[in-house]
Predicted model as a PDB file, atoms N, CA, C, CB and O in Angstrom, pLDDT in the B-factor column:
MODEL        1                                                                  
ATOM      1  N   UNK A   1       0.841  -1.172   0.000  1.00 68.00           N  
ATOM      2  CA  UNK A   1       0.000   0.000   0.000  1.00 68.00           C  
ATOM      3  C   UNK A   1       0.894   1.246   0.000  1.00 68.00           C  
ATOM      4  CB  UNK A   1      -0.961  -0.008   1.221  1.00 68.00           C  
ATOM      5  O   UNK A   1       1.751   1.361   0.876  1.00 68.00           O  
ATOM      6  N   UNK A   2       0.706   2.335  -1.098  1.00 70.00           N  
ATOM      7  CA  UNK A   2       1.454   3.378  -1.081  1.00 70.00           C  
ATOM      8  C   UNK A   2       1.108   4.665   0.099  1.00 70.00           C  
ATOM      9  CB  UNK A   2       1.361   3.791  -2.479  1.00 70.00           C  
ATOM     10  O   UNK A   2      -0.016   4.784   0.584  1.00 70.00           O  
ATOM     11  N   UNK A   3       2.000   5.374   0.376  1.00 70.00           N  
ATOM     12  CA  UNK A   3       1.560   6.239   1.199  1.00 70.00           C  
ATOM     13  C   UNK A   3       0.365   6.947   0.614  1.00 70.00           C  
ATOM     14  CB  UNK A   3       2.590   7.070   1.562  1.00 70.00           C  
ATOM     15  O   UNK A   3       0.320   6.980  -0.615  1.00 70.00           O  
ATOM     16  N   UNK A   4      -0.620   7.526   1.299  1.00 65.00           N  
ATOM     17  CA  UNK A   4      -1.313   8.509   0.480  1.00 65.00           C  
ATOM     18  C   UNK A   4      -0.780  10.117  -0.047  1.00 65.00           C  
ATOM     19  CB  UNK A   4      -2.458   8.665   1.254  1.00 65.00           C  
ATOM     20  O   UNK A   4      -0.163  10.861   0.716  1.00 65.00           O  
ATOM     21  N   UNK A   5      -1.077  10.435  -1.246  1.00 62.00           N  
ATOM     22  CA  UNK A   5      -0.405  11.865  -1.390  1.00 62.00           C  
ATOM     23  C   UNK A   5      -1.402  12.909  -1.669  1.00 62.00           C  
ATOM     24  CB  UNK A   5       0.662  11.920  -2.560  1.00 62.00           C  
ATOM     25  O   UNK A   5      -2.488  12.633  -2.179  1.00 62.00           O  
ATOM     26  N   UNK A   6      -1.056  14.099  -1.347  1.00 65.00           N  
ATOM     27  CA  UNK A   6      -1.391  15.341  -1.093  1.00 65.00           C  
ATOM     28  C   UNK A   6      -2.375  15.569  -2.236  1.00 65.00           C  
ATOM     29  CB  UNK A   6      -0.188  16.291  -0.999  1.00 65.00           C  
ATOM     30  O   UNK A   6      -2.138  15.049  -3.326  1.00 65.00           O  
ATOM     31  N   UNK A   7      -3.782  16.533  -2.002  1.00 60.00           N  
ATOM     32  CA  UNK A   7      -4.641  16.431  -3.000  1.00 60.00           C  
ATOM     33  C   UNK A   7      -4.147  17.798  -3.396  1.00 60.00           C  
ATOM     34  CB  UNK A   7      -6.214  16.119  -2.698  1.00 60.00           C  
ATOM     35  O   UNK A   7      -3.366  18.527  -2.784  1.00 60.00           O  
ATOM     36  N   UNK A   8      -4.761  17.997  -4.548  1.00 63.00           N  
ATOM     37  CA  UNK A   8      -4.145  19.663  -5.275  1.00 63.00           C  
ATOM     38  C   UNK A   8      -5.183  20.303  -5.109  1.00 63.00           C  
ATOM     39  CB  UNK A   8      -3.667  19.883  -7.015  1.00 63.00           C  
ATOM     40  O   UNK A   8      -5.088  21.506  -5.354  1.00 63.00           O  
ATOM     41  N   UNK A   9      -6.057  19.967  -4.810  1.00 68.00           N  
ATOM     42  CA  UNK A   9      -7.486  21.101  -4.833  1.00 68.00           C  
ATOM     43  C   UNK A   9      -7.360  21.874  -3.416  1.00 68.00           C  
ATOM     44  CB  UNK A   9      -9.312  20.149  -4.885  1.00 68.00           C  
ATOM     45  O   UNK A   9      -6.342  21.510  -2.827  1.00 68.00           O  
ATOM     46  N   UNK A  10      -7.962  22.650  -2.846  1.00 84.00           N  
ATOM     47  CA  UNK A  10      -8.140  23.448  -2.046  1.00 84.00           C  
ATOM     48  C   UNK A  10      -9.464  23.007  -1.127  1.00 84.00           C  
ATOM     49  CB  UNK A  10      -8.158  24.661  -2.749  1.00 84.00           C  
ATOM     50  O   UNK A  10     -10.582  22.671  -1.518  1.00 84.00           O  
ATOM     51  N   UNK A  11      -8.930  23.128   0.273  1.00 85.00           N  
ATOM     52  CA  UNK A  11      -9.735  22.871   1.276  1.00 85.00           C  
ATOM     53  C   UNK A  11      -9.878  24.083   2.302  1.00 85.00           C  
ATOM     54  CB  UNK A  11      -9.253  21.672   1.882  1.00 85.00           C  
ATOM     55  O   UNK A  11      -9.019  24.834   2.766  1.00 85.00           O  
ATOM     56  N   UNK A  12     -11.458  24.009   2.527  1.00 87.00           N  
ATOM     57  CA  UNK A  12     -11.011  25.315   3.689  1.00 87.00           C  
ATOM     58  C   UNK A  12     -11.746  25.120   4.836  1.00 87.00           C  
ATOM     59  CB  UNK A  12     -11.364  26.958   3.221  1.00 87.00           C  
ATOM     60  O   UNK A  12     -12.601  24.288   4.534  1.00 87.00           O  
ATOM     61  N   UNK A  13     -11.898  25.494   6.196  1.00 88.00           N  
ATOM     62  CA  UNK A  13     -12.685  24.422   6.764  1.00 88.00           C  
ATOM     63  C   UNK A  13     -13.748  26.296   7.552  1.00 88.00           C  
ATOM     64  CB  UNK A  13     -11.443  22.791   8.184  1.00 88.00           C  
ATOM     65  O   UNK A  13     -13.515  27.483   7.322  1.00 88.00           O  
ATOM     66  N   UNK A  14     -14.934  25.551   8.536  1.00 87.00           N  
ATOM     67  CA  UNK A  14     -15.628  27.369   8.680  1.00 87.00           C  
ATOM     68  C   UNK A  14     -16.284  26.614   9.890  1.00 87.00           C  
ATOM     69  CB  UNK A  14     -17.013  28.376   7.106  1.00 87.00           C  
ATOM     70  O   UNK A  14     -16.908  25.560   9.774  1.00 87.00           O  
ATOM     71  N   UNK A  15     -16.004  27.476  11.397  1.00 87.00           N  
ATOM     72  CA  UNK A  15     -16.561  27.059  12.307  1.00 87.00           C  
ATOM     73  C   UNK A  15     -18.323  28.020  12.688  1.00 87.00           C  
ATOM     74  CB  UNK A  15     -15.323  27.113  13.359  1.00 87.00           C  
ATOM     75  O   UNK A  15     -18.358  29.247  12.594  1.00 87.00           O  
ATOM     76  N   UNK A  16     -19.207  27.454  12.967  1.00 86.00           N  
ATOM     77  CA  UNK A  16     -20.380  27.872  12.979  1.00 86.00           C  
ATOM     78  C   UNK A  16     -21.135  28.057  14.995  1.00 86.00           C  
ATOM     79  CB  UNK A  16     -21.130  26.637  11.837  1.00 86.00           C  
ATOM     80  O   UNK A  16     -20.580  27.348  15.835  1.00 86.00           O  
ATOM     81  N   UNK A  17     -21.807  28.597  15.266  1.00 86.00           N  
ATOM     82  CA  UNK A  17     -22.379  28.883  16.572  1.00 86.00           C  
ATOM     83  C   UNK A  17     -23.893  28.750  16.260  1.00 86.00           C  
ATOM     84  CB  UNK A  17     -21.934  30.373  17.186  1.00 86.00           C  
ATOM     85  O   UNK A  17     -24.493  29.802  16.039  1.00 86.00           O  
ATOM     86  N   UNK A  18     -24.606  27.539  16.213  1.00 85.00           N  
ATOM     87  CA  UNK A  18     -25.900  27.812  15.614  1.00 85.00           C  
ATOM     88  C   UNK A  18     -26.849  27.678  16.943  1.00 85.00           C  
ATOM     89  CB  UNK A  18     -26.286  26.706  14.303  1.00 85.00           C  
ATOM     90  O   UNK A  18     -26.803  26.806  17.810  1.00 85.00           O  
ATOM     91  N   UNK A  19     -27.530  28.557  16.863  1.00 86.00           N  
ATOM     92  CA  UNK A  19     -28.845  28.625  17.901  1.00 86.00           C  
ATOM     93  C   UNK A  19     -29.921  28.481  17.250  1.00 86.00           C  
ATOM     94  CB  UNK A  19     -29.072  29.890  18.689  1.00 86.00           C  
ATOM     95  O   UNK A  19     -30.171  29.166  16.258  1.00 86.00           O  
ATOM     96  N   UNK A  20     -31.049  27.178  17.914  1.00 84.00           N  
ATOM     97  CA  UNK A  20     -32.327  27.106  17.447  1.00 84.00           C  
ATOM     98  C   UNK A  20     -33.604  26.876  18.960  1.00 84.00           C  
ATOM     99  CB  UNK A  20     -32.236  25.714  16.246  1.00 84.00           C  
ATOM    100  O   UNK A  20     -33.368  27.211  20.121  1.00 84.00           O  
ATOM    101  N   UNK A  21     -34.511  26.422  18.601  1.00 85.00           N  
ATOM    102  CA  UNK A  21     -35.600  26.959  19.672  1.00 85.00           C  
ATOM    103  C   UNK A  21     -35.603  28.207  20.173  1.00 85.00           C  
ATOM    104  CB  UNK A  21     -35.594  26.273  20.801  1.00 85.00           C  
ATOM    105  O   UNK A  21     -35.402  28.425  21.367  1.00 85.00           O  
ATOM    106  N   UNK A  22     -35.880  29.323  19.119  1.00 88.00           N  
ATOM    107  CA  UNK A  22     -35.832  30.505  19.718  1.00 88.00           C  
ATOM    108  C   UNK A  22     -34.576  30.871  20.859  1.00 88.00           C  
ATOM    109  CB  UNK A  22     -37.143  30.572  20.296  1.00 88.00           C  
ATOM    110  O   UNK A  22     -34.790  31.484  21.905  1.00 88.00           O  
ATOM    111  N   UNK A  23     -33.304  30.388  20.449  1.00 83.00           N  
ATOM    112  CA  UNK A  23     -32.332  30.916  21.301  1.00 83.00           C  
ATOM    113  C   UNK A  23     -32.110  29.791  22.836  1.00 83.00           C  
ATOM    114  CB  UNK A  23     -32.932  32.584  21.661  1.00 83.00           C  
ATOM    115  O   UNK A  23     -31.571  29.951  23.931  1.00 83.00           O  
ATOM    116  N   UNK A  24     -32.703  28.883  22.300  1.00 84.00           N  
ATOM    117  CA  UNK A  24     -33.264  28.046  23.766  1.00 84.00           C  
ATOM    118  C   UNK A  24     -31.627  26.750  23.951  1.00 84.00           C  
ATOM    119  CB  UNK A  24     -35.486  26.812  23.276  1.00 84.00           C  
ATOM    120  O   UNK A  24     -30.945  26.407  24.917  1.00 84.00           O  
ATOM    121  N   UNK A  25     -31.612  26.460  22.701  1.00 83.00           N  
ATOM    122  CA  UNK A  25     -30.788  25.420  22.574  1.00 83.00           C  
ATOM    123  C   UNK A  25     -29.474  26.538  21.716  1.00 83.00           C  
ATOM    124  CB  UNK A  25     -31.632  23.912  21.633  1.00 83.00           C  
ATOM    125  O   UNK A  25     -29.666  27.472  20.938  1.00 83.00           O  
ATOM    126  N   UNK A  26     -28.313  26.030  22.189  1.00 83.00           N  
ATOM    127  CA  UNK A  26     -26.919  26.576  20.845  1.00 83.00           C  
ATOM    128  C   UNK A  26     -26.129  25.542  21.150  1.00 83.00           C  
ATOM    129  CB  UNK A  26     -25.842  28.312  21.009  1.00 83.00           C  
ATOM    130  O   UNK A  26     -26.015  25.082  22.286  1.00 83.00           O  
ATOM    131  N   UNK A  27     -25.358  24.996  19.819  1.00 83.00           N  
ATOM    132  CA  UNK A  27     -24.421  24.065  19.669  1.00 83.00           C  
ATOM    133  C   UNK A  27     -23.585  24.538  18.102  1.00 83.00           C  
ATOM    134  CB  UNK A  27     -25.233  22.496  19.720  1.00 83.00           C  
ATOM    135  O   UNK A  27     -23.890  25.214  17.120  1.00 83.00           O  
ATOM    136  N   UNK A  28     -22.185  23.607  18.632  1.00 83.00           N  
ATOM    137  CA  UNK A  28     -21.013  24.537  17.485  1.00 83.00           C  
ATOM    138  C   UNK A  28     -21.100  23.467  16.225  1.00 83.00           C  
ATOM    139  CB  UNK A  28     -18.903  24.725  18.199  1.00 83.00           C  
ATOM    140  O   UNK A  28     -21.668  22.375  16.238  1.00 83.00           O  
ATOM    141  N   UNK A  29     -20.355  24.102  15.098  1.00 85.00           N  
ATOM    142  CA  UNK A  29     -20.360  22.583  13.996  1.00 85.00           C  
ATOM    143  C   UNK A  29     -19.009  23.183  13.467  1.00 85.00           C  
ATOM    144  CB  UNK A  29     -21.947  22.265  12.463  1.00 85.00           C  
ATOM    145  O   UNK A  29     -18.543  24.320  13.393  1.00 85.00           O  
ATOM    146  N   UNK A  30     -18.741  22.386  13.254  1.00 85.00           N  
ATOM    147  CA  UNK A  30     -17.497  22.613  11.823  1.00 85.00           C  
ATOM    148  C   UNK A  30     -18.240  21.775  10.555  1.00 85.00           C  
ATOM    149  CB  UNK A  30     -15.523  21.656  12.205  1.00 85.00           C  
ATOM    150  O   UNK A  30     -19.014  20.838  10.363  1.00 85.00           O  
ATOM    151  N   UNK A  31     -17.148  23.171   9.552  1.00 87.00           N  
ATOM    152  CA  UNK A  31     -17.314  22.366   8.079  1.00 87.00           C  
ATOM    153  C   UNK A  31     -16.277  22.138   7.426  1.00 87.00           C  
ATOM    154  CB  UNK A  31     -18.080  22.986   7.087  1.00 87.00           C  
ATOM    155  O   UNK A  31     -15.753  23.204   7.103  1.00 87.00           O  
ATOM    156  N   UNK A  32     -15.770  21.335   7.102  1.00 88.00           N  
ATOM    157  CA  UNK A  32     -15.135  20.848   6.384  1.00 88.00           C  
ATOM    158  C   UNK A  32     -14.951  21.366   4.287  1.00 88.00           C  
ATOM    159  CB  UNK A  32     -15.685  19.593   6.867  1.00 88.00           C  
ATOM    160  O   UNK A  32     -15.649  20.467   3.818  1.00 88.00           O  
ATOM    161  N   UNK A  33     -14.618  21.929   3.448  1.00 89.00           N  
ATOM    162  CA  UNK A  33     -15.187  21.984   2.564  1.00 89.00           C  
ATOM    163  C   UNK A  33     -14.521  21.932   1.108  1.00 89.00           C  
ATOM    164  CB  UNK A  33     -15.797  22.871   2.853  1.00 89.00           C  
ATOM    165  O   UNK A  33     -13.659  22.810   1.084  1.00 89.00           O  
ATOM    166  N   UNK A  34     -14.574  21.257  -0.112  1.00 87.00           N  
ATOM    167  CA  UNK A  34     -13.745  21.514  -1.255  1.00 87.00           C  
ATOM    168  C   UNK A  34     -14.163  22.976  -1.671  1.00 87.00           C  
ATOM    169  CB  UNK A  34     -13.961  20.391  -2.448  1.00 87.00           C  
ATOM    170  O   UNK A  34     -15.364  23.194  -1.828  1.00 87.00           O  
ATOM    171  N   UNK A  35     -13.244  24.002  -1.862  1.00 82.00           N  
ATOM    172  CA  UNK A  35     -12.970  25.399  -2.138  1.00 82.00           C  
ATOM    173  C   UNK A  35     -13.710  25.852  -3.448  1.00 82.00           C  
ATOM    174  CB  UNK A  35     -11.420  25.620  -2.261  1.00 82.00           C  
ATOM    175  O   UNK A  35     -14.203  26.961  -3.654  1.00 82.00           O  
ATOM    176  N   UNK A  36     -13.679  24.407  -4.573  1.00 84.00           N  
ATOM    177  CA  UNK A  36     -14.099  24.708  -5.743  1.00 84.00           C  
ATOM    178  C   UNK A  36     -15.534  24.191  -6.060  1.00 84.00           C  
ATOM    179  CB  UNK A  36     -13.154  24.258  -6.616  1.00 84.00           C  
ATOM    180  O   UNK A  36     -16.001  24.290  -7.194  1.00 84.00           O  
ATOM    181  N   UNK A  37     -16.181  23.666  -5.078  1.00 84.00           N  
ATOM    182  CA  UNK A  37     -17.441  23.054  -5.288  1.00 84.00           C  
ATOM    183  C   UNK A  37     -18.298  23.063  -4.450  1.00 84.00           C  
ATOM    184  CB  UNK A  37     -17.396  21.980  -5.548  1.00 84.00           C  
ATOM    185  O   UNK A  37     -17.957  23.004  -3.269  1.00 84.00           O  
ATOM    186  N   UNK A  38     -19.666  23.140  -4.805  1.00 84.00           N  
ATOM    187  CA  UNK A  38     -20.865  23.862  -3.703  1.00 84.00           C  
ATOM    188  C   UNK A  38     -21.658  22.017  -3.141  1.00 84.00           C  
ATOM    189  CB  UNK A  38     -22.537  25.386  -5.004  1.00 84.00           C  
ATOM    190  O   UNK A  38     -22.417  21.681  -2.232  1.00 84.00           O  
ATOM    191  N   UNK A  39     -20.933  21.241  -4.296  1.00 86.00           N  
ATOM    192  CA  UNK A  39     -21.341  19.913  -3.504  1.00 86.00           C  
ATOM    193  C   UNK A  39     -20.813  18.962  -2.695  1.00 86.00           C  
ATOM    194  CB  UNK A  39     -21.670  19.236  -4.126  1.00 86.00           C  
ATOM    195  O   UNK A  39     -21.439  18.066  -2.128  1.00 86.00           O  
ATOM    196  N   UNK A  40     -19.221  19.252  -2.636  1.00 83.00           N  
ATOM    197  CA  UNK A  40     -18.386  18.615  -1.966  1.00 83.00           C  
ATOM    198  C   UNK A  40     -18.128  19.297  -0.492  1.00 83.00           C  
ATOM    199  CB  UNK A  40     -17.237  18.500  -2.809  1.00 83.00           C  
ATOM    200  O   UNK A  40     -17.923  20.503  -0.631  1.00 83.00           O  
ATOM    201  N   UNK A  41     -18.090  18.960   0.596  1.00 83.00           N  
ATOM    202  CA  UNK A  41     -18.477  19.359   2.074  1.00 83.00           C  
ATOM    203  C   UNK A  41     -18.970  18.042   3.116  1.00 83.00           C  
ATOM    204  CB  UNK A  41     -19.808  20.486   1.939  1.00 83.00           C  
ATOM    205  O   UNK A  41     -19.769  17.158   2.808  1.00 83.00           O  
ATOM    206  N   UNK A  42     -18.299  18.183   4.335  1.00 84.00           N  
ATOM    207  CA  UNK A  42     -18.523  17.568   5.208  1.00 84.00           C  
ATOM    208  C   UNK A  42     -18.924  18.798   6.515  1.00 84.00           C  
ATOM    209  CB  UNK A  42     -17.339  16.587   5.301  1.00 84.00           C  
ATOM    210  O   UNK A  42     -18.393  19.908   6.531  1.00 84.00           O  
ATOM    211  N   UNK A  43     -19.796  18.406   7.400  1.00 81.00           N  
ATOM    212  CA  UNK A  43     -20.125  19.065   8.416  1.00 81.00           C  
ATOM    213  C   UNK A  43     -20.764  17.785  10.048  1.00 81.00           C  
ATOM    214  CB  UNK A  43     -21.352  20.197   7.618  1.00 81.00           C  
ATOM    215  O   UNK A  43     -21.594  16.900  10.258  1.00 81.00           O  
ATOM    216  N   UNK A  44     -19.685  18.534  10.762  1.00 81.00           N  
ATOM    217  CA  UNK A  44     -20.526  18.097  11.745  1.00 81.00           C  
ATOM    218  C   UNK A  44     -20.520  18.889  13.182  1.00 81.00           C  
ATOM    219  CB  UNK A  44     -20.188  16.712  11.913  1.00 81.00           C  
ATOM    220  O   UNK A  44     -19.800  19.836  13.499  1.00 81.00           O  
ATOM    221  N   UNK A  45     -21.329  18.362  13.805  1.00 76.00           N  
ATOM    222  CA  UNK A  45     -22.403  19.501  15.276  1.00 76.00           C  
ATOM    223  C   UNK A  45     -21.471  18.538  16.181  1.00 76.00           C  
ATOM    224  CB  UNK A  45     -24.944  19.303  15.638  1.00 76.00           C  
ATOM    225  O   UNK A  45     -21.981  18.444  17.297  1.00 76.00           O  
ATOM    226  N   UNK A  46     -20.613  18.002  16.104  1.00 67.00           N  
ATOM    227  CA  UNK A  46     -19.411  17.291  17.727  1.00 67.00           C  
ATOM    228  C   UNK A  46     -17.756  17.843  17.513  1.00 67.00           C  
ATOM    229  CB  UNK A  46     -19.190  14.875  17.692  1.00 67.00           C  
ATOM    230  O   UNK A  46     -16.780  17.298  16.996  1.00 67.00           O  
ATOM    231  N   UNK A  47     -17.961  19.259  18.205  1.00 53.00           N  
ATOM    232  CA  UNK A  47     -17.139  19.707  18.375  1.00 53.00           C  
ATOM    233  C   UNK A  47     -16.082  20.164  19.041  1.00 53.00           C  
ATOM    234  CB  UNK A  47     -17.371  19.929  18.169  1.00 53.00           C  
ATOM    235  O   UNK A  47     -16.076  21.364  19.317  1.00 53.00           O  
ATOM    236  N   UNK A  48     -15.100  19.433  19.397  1.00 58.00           N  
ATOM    237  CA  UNK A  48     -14.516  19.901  21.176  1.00 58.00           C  
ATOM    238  C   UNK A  48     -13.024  20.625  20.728  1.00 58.00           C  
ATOM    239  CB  UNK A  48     -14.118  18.075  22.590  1.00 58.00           C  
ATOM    240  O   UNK A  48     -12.405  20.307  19.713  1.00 58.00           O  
ATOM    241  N   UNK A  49     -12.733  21.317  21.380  1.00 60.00           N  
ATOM    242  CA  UNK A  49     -11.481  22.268  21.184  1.00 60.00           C  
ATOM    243  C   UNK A  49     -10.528  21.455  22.080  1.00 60.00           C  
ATOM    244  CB  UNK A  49     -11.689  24.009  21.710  1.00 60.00           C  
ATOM    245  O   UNK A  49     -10.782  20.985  23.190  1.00 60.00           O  
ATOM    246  N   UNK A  50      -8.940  21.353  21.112  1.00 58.00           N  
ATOM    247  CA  UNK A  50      -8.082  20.649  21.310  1.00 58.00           C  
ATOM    248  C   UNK A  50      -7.703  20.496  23.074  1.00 58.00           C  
ATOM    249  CB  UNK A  50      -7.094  21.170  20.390  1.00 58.00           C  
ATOM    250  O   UNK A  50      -7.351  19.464  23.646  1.00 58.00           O  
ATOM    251  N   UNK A  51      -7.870  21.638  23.582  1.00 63.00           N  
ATOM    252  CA  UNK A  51      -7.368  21.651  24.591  1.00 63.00           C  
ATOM    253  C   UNK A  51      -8.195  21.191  26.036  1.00 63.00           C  
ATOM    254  CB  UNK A  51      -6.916  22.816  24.512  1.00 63.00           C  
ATOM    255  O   UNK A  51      -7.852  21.310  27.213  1.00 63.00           O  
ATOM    256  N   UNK A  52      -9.172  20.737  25.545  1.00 61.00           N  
ATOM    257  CA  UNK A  52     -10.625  19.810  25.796  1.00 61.00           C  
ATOM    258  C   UNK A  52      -9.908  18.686  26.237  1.00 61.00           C  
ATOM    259  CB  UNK A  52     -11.765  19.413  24.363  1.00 61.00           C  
ATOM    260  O   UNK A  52      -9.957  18.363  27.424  1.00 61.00           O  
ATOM    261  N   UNK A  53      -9.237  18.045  25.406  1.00 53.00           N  
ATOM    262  CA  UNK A  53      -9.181  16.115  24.751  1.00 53.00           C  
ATOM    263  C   UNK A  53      -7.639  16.281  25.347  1.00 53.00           C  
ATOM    264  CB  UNK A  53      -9.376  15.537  22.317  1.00 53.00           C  
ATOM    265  O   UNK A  53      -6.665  16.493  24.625  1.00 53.00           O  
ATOM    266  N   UNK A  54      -7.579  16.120  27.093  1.00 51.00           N  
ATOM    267  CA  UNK A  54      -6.514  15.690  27.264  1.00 51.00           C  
ATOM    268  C   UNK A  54      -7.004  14.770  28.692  1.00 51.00           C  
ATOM    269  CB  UNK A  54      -5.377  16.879  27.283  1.00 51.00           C  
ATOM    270  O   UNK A  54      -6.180  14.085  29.299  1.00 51.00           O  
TER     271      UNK A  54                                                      
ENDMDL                                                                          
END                                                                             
């Protein structure tokens, strides 16, 4: 199995603060996203900051 290598396209990633129930509930998401395309994207709402996970 070869190592994997570096993709050439562009990635950019966008952290979000979303509040719903009228302000009742807020939780964070990251996105993940290809730079050149409105269909390629990953997102998810489990988000813990590095300095969390020790």
């Amino acid at each position: 199995m070869s190592p994997p290598r570096p993709h050439p396209e562009s990635l950019r990633s966008r952290a979000f603060e979303i509040t719903v129930d009228d302000g009742r509930e807020t939780f964070h998401a990251l996105s993940i996203e290809h730079a050149d395309s409105e269909t390629e994207w990953l997102i998810s709402d489990t988000v813990c900051a590095l300095e969390n996970m020790r």
